[in-house]
C-alpha positions as CSV (number, residue, x, y, z in Angstrom):
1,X,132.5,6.0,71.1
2,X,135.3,6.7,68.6
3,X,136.2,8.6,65.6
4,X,138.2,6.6,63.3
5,X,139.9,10.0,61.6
6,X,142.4,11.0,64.0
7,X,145.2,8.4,64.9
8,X,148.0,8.6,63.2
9,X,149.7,5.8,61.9
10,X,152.2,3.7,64.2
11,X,155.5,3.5,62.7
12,X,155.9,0.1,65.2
13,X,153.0,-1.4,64.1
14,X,154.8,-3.2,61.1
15,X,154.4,-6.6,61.5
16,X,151.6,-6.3,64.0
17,X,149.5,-9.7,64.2
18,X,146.7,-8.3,66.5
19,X,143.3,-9.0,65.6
20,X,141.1,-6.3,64.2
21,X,138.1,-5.0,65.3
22,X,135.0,-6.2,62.8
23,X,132.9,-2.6,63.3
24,X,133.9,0.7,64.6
25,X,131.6,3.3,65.6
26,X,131.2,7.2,64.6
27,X,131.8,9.3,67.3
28,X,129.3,12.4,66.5
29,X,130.8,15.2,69.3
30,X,134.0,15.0,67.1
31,X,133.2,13.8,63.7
32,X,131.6,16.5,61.8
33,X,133.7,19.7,63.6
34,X,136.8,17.4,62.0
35,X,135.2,16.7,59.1
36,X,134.4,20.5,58.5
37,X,138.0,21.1,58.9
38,X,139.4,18.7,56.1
39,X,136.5,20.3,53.7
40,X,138.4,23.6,54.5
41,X,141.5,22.3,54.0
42,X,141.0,20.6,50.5
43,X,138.9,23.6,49.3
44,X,142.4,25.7,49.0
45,X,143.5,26.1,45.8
46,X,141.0,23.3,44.4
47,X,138.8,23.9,41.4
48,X,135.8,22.4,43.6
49,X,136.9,25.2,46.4
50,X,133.7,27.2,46.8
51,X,131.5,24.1,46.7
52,X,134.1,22.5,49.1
53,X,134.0,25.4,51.1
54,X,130.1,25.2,51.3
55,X,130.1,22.0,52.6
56,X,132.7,22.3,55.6
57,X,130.1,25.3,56.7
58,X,127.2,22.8,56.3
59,X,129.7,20.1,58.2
60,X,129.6,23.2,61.1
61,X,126.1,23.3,61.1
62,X,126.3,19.6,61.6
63,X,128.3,19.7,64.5
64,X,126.2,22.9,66.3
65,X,122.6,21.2,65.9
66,X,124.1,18.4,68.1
67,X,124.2,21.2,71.0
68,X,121.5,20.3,74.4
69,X,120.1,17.0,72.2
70,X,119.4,14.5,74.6
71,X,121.4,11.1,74.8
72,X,120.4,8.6,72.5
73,X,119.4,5.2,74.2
74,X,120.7,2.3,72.9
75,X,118.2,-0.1,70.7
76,X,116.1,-2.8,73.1
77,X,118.3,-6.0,74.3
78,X,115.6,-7.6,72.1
79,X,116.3,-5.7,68.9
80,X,119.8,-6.0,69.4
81,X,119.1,-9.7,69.7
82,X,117.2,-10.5,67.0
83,X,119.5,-8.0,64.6
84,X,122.3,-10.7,65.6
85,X,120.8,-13.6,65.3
86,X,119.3,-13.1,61.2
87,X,122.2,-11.1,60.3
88,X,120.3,-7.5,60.4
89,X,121.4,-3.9,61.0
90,X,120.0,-2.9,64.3
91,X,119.3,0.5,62.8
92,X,115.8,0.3,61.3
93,X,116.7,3.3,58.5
94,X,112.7,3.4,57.3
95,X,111.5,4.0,60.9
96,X,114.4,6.1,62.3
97,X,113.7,8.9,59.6
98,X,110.2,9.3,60.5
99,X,110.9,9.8,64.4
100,X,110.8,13.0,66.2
101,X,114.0,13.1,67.1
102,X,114.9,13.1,63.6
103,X,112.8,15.8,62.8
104,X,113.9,17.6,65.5
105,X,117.2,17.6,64.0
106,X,116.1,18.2,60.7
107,X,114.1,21.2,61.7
108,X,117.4,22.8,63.5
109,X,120.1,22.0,60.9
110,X,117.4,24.1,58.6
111,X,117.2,27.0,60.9
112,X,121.2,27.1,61.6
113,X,122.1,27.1,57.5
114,X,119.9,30.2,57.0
115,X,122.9,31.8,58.8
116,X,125.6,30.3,56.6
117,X,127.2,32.0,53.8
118,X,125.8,29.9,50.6
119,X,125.5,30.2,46.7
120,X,122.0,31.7,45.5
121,X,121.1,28.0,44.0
122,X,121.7,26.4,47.7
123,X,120.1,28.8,49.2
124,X,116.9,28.9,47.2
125,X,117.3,25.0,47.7
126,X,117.1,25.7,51.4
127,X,114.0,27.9,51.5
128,X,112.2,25.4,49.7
129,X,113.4,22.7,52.3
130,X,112.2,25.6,54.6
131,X,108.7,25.7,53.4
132,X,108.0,21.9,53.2
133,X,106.2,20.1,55.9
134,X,106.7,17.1,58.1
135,X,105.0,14.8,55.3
136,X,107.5,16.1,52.7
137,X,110.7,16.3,55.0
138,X,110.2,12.5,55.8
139,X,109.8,11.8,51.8
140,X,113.0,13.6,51.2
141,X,114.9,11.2,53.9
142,X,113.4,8.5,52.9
143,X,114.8,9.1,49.2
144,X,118.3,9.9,50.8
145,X,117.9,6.6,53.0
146,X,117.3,4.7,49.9
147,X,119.5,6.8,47.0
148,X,116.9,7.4,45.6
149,X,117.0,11.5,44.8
150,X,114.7,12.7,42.4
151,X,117.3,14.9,39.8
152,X,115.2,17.5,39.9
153,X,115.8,18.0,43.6
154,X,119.1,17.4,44.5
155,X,119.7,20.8,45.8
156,X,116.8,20.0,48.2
157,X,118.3,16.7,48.9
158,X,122.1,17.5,50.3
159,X,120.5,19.4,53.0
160,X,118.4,16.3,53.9
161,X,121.1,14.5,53.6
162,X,123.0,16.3,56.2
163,X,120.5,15.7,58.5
164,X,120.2,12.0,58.2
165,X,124.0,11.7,58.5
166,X,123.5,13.4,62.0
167,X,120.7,11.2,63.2
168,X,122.1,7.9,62.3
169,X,125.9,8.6,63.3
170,X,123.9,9.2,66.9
171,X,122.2,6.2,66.6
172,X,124.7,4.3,65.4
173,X,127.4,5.4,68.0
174,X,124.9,4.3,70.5
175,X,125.3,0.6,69.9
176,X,127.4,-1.8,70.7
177,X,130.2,-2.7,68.4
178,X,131.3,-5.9,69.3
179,X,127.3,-6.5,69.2
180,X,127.7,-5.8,65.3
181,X,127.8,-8.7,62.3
182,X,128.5,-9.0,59.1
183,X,125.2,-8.4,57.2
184,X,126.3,-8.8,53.7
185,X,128.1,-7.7,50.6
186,X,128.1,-3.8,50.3
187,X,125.9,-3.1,53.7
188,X,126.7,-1.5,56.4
189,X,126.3,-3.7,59.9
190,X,124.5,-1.0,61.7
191,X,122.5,0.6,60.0
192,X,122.2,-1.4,56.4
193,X,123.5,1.6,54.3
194,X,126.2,1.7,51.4
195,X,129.8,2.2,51.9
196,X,130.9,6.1,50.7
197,X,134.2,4.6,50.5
198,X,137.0,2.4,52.0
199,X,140.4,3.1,53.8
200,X,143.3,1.5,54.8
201,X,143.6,2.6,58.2
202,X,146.8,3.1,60.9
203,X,145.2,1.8,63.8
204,X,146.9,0.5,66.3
205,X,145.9,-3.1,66.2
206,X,144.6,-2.9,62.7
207,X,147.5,-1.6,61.1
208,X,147.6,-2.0,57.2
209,X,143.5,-3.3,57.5
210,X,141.1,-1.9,54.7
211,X,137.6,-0.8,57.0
212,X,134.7,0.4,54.8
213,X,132.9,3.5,55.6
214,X,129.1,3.9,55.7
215,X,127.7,6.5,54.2
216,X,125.1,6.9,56.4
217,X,125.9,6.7,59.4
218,X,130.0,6.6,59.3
219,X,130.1,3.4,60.6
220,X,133.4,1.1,59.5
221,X,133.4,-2.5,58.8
222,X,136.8,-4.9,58.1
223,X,136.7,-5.8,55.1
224,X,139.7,-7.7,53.5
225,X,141.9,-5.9,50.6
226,X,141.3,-7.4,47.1
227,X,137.6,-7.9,47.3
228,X,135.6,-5.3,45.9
229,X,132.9,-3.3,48.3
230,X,129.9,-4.0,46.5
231,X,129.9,-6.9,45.3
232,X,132.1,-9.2,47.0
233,X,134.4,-10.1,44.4
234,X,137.8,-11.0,44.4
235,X,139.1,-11.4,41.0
236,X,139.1,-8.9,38.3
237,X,140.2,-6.0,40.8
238,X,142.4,-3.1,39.4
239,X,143.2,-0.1,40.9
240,X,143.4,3.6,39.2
241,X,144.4,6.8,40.1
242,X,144.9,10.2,38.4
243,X,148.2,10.3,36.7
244,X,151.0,11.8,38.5
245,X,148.5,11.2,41.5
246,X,150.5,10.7,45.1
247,X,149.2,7.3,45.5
248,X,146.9,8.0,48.8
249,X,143.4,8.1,47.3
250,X,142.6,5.5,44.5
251,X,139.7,3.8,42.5
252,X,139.2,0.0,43.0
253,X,137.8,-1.4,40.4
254,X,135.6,-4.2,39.7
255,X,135.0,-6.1,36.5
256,X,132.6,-8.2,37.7
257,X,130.0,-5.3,38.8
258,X,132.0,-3.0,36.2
259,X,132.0,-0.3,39.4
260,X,134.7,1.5,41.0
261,X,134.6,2.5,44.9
262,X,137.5,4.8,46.2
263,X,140.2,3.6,48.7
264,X,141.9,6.0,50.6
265,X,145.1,4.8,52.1
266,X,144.9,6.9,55.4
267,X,148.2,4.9,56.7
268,X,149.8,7.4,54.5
269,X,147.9,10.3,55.1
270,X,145.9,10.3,58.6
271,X,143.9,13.5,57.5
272,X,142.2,11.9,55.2
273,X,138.1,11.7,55.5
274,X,136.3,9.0,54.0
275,X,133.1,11.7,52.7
276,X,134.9,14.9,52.3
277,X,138.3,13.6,50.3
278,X,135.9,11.3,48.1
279,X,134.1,14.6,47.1
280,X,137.9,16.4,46.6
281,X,138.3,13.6,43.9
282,X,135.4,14.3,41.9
283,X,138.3,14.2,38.7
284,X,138.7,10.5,39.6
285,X,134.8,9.9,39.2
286,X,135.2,11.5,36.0
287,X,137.9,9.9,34.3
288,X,136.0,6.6,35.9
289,X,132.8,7.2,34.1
290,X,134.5,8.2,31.2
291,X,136.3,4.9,30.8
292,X,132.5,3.1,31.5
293,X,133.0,2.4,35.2
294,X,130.6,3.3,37.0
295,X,130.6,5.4,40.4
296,X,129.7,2.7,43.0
297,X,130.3,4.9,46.6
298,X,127.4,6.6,47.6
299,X,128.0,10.5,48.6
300,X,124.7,12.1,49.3
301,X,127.3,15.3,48.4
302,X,128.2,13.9,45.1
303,X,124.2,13.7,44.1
304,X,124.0,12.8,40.4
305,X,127.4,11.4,39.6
């Protein structure tokens, strides 16, 4: 397993030829304690502070309910297998939010947040998470799954969402990445979900190479610059920033699907997170929307824009 969030970039990686990897797994131990951090870190002085703030305590509960849960096994050789060979996610997201592990998770991240410090909306959200059963817990995952909140229960819905980002960043760092293939425009090869965002990353060995993120399961895919995320692309894409921005998270835009999906160049900035500094640019959605481009990323934290 990896996490894709901590190298920095390789000043002697200029001019480096090597070959990318196609997929790069989440790795869960680290990803939400790190992700928590940056939620802290942006929620300083930012107008979006306390909800900011919020979610790096919800990104701790994320990290805790991962304490004594078993080892995930990896999908059936036969799965994996047939995945390959029809150009399928591996990661059945219908079936894998209806299992018990799932709800085993879901049922502990609810018990951990009672503790958290929260607003009085979030928290009334939460006891009515609380008080729904199994049939209505799988419902809301299944809407998360397939973006497809109800408005009048996103509240509700962010908490689900956390749990569904634990579950399938296990399941997804459980497979085998050099198993993974392309599966389409806009889909993640694991698990089949939407990109939150993209970056261009400082790997070593994939210096200056634009990954999307999944916003699902974190999962990242190569995907070359100049071609939008959703659609596939290539000509008609702008890039826009806020002005007097510093140039290290953007909006790529497509005319084609008239749709925007952030790029964050973490070879400048190897802090950056692909969920919690897309939520720290909520001014950029904004501005988007405001010029008729529509928000493509999907943030299960950004419900409703």
């Amino acid at each position: 397993m990896s996490d894709f969030g901590v190298p920095s970039p390789d000043p002697t990686a200029i001019g480096d030829t090597s070959t990318p990897p196609f997929a790069r797994l989440p790795d869960p131990e680290t990803l939400f304690a790190r992700r928590a951090d940056r939620f802290r870190t942006l929620a300083k002085g930012a107008d979006l502070g306390p909800y900011l703030d919020f979610l790096g305590r919800l990104c701790d509960v994320q990290d805790a309910v991962q304490d004594g849960l078993p080892d995930v096994p990896p999908p059936p050789p036969e799965v994996i297998a047939r995945a390959k060979a029809h150009a399928m996610p591996p990661i059945d997201r219908t079936a894998a939010v209806a299992d018990e592990s799932f709800m085993a998770i879901f049922d502990r991240l609810v018990a951990r947040a009672r503790e958290v410090d929260m607003p009085d909306a979030a928290r009334a959200a939460l006891a009515r998470v609380a008080d729904a059963d199994a049939t209505a817990r799988v419902a809301m995952a299944e809407a998360v799954v397939a973006n497809r909140i109800p408005v009048e229960a996103l509240a509700e819905h962010v908490f689900a969402a956390a749990a569904v980002q634990v579950h399938f960043a296990r399941l997804a760092a459980a497979l085998d990445a050099t198993r993974l293939v392309p599966v389409g425009e806009g889909a993640c090869p694991a698990c089949g979900g939407p990109p939150v965002s993209s970056m261009v990353v400082g790997w070593p060995g994939a210096h200056g190479n634009r990954f999307c993120v999944c916003s699902t399961c974190r999962t990242a895919w190569n995907h070359v610059r100049v071609k939008c995320c959703l659609c596939g692309e290539t000509k008609g894409i702008s890039y826009r920033e806020i002005e007097g921005g510093d140039g290290v998270v953007k909006a790529e835009v497509c005319e084609a699907c008239a749709a925007q999906v952030k790029i964050l160049y973490q070879v400048k900035d190897p802090d950056l997170d692909p969920v919690a500094d897309d939520v720290a640019t909520l001014a950029l959605d904004i501005k988007m929307r405001d010029e008729g481009i529509r928000r493509g990323g999907v943030d299960p934290f950004l419900i409703g824009w």
